[in-house]
N, C-alpha and C positions, 0 to 999 in steps of 0.2 A: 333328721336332716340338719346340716349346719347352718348357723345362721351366717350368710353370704356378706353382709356388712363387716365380719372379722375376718373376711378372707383377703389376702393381699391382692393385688393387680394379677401377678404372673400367677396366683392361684383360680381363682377365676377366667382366666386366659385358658389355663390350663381344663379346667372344669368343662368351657363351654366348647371347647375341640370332643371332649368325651360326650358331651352330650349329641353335638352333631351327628359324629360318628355313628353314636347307637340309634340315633333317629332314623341315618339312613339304612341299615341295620336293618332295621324293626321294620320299615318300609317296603324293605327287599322280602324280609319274610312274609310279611302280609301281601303282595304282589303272588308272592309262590302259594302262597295258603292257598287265596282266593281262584289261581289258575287250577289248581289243583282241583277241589271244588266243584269248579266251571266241567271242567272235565267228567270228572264223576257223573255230575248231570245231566252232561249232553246223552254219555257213553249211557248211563240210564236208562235215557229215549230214543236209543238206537239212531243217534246221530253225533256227528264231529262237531268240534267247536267251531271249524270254517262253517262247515252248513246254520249252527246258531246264529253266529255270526256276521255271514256273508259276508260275501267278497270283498278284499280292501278295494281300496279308493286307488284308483289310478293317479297318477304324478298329472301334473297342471299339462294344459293342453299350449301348443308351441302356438306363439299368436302368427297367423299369417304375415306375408308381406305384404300383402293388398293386391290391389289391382292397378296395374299400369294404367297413370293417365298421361303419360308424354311419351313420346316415340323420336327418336335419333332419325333426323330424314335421311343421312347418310351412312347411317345403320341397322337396319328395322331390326335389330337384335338387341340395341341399346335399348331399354327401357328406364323410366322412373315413376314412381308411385306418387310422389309430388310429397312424400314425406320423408324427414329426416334431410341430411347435407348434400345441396346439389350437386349430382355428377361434373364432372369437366366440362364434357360435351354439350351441357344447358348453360354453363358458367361460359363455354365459347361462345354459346350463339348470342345470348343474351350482350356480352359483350361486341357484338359485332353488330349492335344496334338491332337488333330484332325482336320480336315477343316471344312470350313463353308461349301465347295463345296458340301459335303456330307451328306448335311441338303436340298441341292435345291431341289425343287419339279421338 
């Protein structure tokens, strides 16, 4: 191996692209080896690599929007959770000198 202290800049630039390269290379085939493998294995024991495995992971669960605690008295279809940016309709009453209090469900 070369001693790296007589290599120039753009040789070493050069060098450490080649190395990368064959890292991920070498990664990808050990990824295949090891599935490969894996396989053999299961297929061995009379079983799939889902079955070793089990089931993936399902995707994250959708956070609810809560529960309605204010009610539109001139709408019982408007609702708000009391979180995130007030409606209009809370921004009117409220403005019209009144409580929220008398919006709770």
């Amino acid at each position: 191996m070369a001693d790296l202290s007589t290599l120039s800049l753009v040789e070493l630039a050069d060098l450490k692209k080649k190395i990368d390269v064959e890292i991920v290379r070498r990664k990808e085939a050990e990824k295949q080896n090891l599935r490969a493998e894996m396989l053999r294995m299961a297929a061995a024991a009379g079983l799939s690599l889902a079955d070793v495995l089990g089931a993936e992971k399902k995707g994250r669960k959708v956070a609810s929007s809560g529960v309605a605690q204010f009610r539109n008295p001139a709408d019982a279809e408007q609702t708000w959770t009391g979180r995130g940016r007030k409606p209009q309709w809370v921004l009117d009453w409220l403005a019209s000198g009144k409580s929220i209090d008398d919006l709770r469900i």
